[in-house]
Every structure is written in C-alpha cells, then in structure tokens.
C-alpha positions in Angstrom: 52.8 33.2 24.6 53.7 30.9 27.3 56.4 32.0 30.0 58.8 29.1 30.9 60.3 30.4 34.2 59.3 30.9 37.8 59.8 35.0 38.3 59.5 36.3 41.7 60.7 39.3 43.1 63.8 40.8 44.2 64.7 43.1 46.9 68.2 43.9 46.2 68.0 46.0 43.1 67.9 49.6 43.4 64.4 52.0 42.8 62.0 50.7 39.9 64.7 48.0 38.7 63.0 46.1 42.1 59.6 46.9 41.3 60.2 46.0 37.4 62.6 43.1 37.9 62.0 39.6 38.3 64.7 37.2 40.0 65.3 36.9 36.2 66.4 40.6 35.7 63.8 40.8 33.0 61.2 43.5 32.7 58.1 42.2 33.9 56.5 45.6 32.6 57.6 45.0 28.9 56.8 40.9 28.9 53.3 41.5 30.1 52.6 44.2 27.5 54.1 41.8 24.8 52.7 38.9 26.0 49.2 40.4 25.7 50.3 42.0 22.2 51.6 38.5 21.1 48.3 36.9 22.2 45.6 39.7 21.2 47.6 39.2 17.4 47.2 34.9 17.8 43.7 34.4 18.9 42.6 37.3 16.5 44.2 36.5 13.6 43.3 32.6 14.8 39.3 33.1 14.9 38.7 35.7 12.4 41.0 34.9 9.3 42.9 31.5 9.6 44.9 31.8 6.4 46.5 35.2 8.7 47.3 33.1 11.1 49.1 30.7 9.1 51.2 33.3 7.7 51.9 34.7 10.7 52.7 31.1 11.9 55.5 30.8 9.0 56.9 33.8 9.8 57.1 33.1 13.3 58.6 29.9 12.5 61.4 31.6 9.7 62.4 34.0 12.7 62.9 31.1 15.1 65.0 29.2 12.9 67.6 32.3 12.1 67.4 32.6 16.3 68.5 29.1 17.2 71.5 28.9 14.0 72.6 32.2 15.5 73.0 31.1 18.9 74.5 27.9 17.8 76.6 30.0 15.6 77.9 31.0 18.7 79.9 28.2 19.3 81.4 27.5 16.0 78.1 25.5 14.8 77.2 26.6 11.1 73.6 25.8 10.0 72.7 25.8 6.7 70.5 28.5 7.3 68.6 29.1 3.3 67.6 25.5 2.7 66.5 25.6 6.7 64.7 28.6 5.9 63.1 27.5 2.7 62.0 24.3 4.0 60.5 26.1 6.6 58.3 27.7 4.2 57.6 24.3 2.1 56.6 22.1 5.1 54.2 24.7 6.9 52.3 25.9 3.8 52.7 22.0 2.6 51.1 20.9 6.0 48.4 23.3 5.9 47.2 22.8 1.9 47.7 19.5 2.2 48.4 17.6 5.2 50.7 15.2 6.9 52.1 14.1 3.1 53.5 17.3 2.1 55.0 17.7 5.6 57.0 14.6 5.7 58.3 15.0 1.9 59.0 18.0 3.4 61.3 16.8 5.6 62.5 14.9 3.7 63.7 17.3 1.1 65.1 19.9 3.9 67.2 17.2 5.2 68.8 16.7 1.4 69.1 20.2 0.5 71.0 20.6 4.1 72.9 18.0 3.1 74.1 19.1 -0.6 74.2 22.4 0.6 76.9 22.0 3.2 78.8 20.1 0.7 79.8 23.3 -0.9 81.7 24.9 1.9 85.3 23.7 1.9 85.2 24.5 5.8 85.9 21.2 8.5 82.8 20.7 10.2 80.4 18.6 7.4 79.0 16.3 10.0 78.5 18.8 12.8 76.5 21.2 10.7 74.2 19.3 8.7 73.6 17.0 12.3 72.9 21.0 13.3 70.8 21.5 10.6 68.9 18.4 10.4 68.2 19.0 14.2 67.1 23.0 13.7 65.0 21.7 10.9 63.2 18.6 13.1 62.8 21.2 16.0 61.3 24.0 14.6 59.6 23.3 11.3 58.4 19.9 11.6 57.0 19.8 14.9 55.6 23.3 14.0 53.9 21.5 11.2 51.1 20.1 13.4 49.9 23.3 14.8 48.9 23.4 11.4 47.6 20.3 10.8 45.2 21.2 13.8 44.2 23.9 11.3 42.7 22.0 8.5 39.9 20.6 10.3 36.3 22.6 10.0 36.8 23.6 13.7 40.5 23.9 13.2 40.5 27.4 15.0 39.8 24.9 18.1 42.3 22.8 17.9 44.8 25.3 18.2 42.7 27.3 20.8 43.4 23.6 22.6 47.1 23.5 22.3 47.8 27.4 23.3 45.6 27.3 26.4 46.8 23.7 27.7 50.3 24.8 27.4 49.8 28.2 28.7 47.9 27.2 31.7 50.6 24.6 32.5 53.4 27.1 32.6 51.1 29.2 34.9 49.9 26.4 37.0 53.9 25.7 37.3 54.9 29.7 37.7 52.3 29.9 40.8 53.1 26.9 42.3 56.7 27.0 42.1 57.1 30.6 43.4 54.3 29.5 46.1 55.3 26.0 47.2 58.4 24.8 45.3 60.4 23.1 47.7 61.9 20.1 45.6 63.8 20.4 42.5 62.5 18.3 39.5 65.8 18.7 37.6 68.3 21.3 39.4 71.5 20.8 37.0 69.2 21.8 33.9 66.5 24.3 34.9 66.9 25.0 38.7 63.7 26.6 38.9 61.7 24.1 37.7 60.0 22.6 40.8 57.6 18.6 41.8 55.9 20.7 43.4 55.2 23.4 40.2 54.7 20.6 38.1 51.8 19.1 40.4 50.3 23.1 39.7 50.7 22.9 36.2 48.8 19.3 35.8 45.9 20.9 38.1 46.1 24.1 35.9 46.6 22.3 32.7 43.4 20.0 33.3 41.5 22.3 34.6 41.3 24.6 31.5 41.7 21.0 29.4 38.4 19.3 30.8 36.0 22.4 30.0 37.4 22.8 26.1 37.3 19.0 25.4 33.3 19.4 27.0 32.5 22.6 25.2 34.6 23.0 22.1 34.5 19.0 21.1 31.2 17.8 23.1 33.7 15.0 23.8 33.5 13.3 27.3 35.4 14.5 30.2 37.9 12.3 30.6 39.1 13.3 27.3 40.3 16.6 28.5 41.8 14.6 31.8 44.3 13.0 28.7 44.9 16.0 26.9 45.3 17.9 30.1 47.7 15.5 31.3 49.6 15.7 28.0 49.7 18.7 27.4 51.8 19.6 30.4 54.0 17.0 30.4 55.0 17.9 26.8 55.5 21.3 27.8 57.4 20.4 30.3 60.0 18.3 28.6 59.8 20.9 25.9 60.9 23.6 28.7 63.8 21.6 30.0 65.0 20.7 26.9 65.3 24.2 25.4 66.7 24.7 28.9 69.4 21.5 28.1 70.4 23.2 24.9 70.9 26.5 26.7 72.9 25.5 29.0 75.5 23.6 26.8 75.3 27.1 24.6 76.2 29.0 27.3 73.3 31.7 26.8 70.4 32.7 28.8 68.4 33.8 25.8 68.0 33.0 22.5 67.9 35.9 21.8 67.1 39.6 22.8 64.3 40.4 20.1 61.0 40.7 22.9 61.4 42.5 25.6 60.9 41.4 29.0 61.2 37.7 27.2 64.0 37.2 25.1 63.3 35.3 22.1 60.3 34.0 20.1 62.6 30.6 20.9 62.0 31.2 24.6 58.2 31.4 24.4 58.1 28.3 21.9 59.9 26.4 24.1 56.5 24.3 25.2 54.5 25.1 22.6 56.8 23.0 19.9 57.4 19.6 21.7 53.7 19.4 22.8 52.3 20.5 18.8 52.4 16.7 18.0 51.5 14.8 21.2 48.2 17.6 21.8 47.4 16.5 17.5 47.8 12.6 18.1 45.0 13.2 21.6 43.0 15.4 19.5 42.8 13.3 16.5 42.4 9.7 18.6 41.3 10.5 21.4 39.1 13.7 21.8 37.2 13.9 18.6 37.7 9.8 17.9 
C-alpha cells in the first residue's frame, strides 16, 4: 500500500526508537513488514484468483468505512454506519457483476437508506449526519467502485496492476524527493510535508513506471502512459491532501491505529481512492481506446 508522508530520520530519540523512528514517530520496522504483507496478499490474490481479490477489496472497503465514522464520531458526527456498511457491500459486488449501472443505483439507494435511517433517531443533528453519511458513502464505496470496474475487463488483473503501481510510485517519487530536495512547500497549512519539489519526483516516478505498463501491458503508444502517468499522480496527490484536510479539521493524526507502523487502512487509501476513477476514465479512453 502506498505511504503518504515524507519520513526521515530523527536524532533526538533515545536507543532503537532513533533507528526505528521516522520524524513521524511511526515504526518504520512494522510499516515495511506490513506494507510488504499488504502487497504480497494484493498482487497475489490480484493475478491468481480475481474473485479473492474482490472480496478482499469489499472487506477492505467495510473496514474503512467503520474507520472514517469513528473518527468523525469523534467530534460529535454520527454516521449511519449499517446502511453505509451494507451499501458498501451492494455497490462493490454490484460494480463488479455488473458494472457502472449497479454502482450508481447503488448510490443511489445508500444515499436513501442513509437518509430514512437517520430519521429514526430523535437526536439533533439530521442534516449533519446524513451530509456525513452521504460523504463516507461517496468517498469510500463509490470511488472504490472503479477499482472494480477495472476488473471486469479480460485483462482486468492489469488495470488494477496500473492503478496500484502509478499511485505507489508517485508517493515514492514524492517521499525521495521531498526528504532529498524539498525546499518549497506545496500546501504548508494542510500537509506541511508535502513539497513542489516532491511533487516534480513523483510525476518523474509516476511516469516512469506509467510509460512501460501502458507499452507492455496494453501495447498502447507511449504517450498514453505520459497521461496516465501524469494523472495518476496528481490524483494521488489531491487525494493525499485531502485526507490530510479532513485530518486536520478532526484533530487526529491517524485514522486509526489498526497497522502498525501506518495507522489506518484510511491512511494508505488515501491516494489510491481519489485516483480509482480518473486512472478508469484514461484507461478506458485513452490507453486501450
């Protein structure tokens, strides 16, 4: 799974907590032996048994959505968490049996259940939670919806191979650069970290993994990749500072605590969900037009 901050190291902490430690206090240890557990479990499950894959996708998905309504429960914000849930469920399996169709009636029906369900808590608050609700639903469901879109094709294992390794090279491209080079804060209010000059090292990164798969996995032309490279990053970009945004006005530094040495599945989706749809619409019109 990508990694959404620049972690250097520190100095100032005391015995292996300095040689463990990022700037971050996290445990660079644990996230590198769950990162490579997370992504041995994806590109296995991805290339040798698809319908796995999409299950573990759902479930991911489900977990993600009880992470973000408990951090927003945080501050008084109560999301209708079982019609969230269970539109989770009817828009990811609905996207992957059957399309786009399913996944907007999908939609569609989550935001109405949200709706009637809230209508049975005598609590003040209606508008704020269902808005809560609406917006957990859109963020996390829907735009997960078009990873598996990306499955259905014949070479849908490709697709997704495409989003992961665009988004993941852009936040590595962005992690060296910044902790190299980064001089010149792209947004210092929201993610302080984030860097021009890391952002110019993800869009080399994120093309130069983007140009070779659009060549070899699509026999598409090069300049395909260029565009998918190039959008790619800059979704997972936005997606970064936006979860960063939401952070922020939460108060929290994690989503929660459930992977060690990265907090939670929320913090690793962070690209990956904004960029799903943008990386589908090149792939579909662009790449394999």
């Amino acid at each position: 799974m990508p990694a959404s901050t620049h972690v250097v190291m520190t100095d100032g902490a005391p015995g292996s907590r300095s040689r463990r430690h990022g700037r971050a206090g996290r445990d660079l240890r644990a996230a590198t032996l769950v990162g490579l557990g997370l992504g041995a479990v994806v590109l296995s499950t991805l290339f040798l048994l698809e319908q796995a894959f999409a299950g573990f996708v759902v479930i991911v998905m489900v977990v993600a959505v009880w992470e973000l309504a408990t951090a927003l429960g945080g501050r008084a914000i109560q999301v209708p968490v079982v019609p969230v849930v269970l539109g989770t469920v009817l828009m990811l399996v609905g996207a992957y049996l059957g399309g786009g169709s399913p996944l907007l009636v999908g939609l569609g029906l989550t935001v109405a259940a949200v709706c009637a369900w809230r209508l049975g808590d005598p609590r003040p608050g209606y508008l704020r939670d269902v808005s809560a609700g609406i917006f957990t639903t859109v963020y996390v469901p829907f735009l997960a919806g078009f990873a598996m879109l990306m499955l259905r094709p014949d070479d849908g294992a490709w697709w997704v191979f495409a989003l992961l390794v665009v988004v993941v090279a852009s936040d590595t491209g962005g992690l060296l650069a910044g902790v190299l080079a980064g001089r010149h804060p792209m947004a210092p209010s929201v993610s302080p970290k984030k860097s021009w000059e890391g952002f110019g090292g993800s869009l080399i990164l994120g093309i130069g993994v983007a140009v070779p798969v659009a060549v070899y996995a699509f026999d598409a032309p090069w300049w395909t990749g260029v565009v998918l490279g190039v959008t790619g990053v800059v979704g997972a970009t936005l997606g970064d500072l936006g979860e960063s945004l939401i952070k922020r006005d939460l108060g929290i530094k994690d989503m929660s605590q459930l992977l060690p040495g990265h907090g939670g599945l929320m913090d690793r989706l962070d690209s990956l969900l904004p960029t799903a749809p943008l990386v589908w619409l090149v792939l579909e019109y662009v790449v394999t037009a």
